[in-house]
C-alpha positions, 0 to 999 in steps of 0.5 A: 511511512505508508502505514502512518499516512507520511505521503511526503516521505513515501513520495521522496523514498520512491525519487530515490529508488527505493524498493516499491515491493519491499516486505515488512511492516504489519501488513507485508509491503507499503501497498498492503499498509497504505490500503489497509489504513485508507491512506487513498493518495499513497495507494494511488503513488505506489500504485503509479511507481508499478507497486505489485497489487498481487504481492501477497503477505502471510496473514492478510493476502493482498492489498485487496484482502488488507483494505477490504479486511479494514472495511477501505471501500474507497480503497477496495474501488480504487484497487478493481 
């Protein structure tokens, strides 16, 4: 959901603990996918339900390495 902007989803799989740092996907976890593809509202959701902004992901790294990689200036801000 986080990789395709689906923030409505990504909203109601948090209300119904869903694993915020779980692995998988292109990027490794919802952070990774959400900042990689500028989504900045679910960037800014994962991030309020404790998302690991460390977790690190075999190819791209972190969230960090996955937006800045991507050229998400606004989500490389929102992550310093």
């Amino acid at each position: 959901a986080s990789a395709n902007g689906y923030k409505e989803i990504v909203q109601l799989l948090l209300e119904h603990n869903a694993d915020v740092n779980a692995q998988g996907g292109y990027y490794g976890n919802a952070l990774q996918e959400a900042s990689a593809n500028g989504y900045k509202e679910i960037v800014q959701l994962l991030l309020e339900h404790n998302a690991d902004i460390n977790a690190q992901e075999e190819y791209y790294g972190n969230a960090l390495q996955a937006a800045s990689s991507r050229g998400c200036k606004e989500i490389v801000q929102q992550l310093l």
